[in-house]
C-alpha positions as CSV (number, residue, x, y, z in Angstrom):
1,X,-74.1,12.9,-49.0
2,X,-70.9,13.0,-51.1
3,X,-70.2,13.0,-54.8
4,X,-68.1,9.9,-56.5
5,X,-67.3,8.8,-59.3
6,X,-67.1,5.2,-60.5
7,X,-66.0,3.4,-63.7
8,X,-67.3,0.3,-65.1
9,X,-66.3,-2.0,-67.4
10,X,-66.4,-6.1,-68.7
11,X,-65.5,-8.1,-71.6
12,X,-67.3,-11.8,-71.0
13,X,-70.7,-12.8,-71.1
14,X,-73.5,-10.4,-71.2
15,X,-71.5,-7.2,-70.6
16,X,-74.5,-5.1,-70.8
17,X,-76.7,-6.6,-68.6
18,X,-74.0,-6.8,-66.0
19,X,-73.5,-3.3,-66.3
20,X,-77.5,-2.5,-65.4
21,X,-77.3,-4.8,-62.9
22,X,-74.4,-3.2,-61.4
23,X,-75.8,0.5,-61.2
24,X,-79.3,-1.0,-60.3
25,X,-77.8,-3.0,-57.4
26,X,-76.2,0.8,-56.3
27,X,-78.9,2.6,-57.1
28,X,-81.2,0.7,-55.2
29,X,-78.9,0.6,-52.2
30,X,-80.1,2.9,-49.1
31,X,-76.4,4.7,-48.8
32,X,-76.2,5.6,-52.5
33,X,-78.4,7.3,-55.6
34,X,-77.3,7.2,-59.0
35,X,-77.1,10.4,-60.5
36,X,-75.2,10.3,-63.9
37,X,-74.2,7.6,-66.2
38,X,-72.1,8.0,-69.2
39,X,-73.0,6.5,-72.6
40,X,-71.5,3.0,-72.9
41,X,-68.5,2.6,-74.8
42,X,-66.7,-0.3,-76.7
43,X,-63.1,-0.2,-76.1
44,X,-59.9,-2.2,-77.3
45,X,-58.5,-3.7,-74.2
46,X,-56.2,-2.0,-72.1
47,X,-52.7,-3.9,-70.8
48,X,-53.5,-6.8,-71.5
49,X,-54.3,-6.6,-75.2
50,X,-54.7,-10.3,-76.2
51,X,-58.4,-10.2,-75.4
52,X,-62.0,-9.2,-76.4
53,X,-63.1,-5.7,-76.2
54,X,-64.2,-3.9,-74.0
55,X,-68.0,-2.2,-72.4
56,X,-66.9,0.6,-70.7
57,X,-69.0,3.4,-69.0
58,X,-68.8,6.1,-65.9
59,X,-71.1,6.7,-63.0
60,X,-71.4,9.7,-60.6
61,X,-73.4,8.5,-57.6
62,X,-74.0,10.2,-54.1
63,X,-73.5,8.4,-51.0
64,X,-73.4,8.2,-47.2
65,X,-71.2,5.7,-47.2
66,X,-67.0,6.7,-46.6
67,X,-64.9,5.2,-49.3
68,X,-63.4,1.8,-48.1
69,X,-67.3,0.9,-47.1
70,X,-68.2,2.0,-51.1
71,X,-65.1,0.0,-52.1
72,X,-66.7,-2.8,-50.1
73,X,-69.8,-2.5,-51.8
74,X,-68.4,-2.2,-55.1
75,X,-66.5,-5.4,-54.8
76,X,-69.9,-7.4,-53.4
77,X,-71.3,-6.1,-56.5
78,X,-68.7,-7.5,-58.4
79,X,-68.8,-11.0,-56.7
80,X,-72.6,-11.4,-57.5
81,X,-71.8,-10.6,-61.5
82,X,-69.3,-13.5,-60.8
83,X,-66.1,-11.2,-60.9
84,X,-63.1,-13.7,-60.8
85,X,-59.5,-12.2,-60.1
86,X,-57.5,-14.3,-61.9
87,X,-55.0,-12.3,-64.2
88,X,-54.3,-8.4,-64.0
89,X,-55.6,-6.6,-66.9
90,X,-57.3,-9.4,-68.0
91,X,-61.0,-10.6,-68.8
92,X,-63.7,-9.6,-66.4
93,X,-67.6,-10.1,-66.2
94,X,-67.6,-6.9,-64.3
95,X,-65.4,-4.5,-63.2
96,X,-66.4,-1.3,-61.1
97,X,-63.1,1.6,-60.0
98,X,-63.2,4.3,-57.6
99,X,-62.2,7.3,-59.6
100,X,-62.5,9.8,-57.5
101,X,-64.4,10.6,-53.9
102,X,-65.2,13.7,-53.0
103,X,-63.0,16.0,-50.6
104,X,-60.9,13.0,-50.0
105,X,-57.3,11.8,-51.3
106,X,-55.7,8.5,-49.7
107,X,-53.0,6.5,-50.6
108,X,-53.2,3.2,-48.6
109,X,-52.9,-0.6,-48.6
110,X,-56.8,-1.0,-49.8
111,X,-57.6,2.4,-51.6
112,X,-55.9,4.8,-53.5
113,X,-58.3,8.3,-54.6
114,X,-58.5,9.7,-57.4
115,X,-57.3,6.4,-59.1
116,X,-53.9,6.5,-59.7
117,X,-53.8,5.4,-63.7
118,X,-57.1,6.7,-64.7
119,X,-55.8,10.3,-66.0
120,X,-54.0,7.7,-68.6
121,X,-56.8,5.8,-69.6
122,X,-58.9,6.8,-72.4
123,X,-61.4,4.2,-72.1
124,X,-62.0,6.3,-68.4
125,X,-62.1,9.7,-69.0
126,X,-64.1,9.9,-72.2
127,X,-67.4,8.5,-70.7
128,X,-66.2,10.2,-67.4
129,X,-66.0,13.6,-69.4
130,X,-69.5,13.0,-70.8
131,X,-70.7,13.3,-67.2
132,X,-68.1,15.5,-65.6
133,X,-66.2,17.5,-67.9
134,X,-65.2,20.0,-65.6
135,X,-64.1,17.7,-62.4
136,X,-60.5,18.7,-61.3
137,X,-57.9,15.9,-61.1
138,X,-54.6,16.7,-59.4
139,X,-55.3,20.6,-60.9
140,X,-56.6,20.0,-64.4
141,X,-60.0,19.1,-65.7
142,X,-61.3,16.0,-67.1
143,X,-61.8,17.5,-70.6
144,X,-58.3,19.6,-70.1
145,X,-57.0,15.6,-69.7
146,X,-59.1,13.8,-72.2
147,X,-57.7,16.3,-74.8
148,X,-54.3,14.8,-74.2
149,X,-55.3,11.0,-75.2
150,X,-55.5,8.4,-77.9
151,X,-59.6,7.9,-78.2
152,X,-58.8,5.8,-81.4
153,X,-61.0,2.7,-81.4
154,X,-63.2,4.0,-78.9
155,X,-67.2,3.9,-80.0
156,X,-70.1,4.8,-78.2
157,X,-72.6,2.0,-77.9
158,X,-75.5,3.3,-75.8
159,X,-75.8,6.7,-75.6
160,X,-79.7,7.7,-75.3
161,X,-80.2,8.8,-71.4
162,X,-80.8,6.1,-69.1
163,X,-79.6,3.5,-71.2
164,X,-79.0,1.5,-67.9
165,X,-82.6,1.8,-66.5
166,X,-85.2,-0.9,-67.2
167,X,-87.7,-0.6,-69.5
């Protein structure tokens, strides 16, 4: 199995609960196992700032599966929280990124790895550096990038341990 590292987010509806049901759904899938999830964060919105904020939170998983078949299953999960597409940047229910897979770096039509815009996005690498503080991206550190953003408006949410697991 291989490490990798997925962010999650939404801003309509019941943000929370789509977020369990998100990591449940890969948790209980037989080519993946939850291993770390970040606290949950509320976040101003992010290009597209005309909008409500933000749920956002990290998620390092192990899998069998090789990244365009976790991409796959990451965007099946998205369809059943009744993802639309409709406007870049904009409103979601759910929202679930490859960050970064393990021993691999593509650049292609369906997948790019590590993310390319994450390493500028607070509202990504503050939950991911709850989780993985010391995960190299392109030569530096999470925290070593984290240290360089704006976290203003960022506040934790949920942050007792398995805040995602039902009760």
């Amino acid at each position: 199995m291989r490490r990798a590292w997925l962010g999650f987010g939404g801003n309509i509806g019941d943000v929370e609960a789509a977020l369990r049901v998100s990591l449940t759904a890969l948790d209980d899938h037989r080519d993946c196992a939850v291993d770390a999830v970040s606290p949950l964060y509320k976040t101003p919105p992010w290009g597209l700032l005309n909008q409500p904020p933000f749920l956002n939170c990290c998620a390092q998983i192990r899998t069998t599966l090789e990244p365009e078949a976790l991409l796959d299953l990451c965007q099946n999960i998205e369809l059943t929280g009744k993802r639309e597409r409709l406007e870049r940047w904009g409103p979601r229910t759910i929202d679930i990124d490859m960050l970064v897979f393990e021993g691999v770096e593509q650049d292609s039509d369906k997948l790019t790895l590590p993310h390319p815009r994450m390493q500028d996005r607070a509202f990504v690498m503050l939950p991911l550096s709850d989780i993985s503080p010391d995960l190299q991206i392109a030569g530096r550190s999470v925290a070593e990038i984290l240290a360089d953003l704006d976290t203003n408006g960022i506040e934790p949410v949920l942050s007792v341990p398995d805040w995602w697991r039902a009760s």
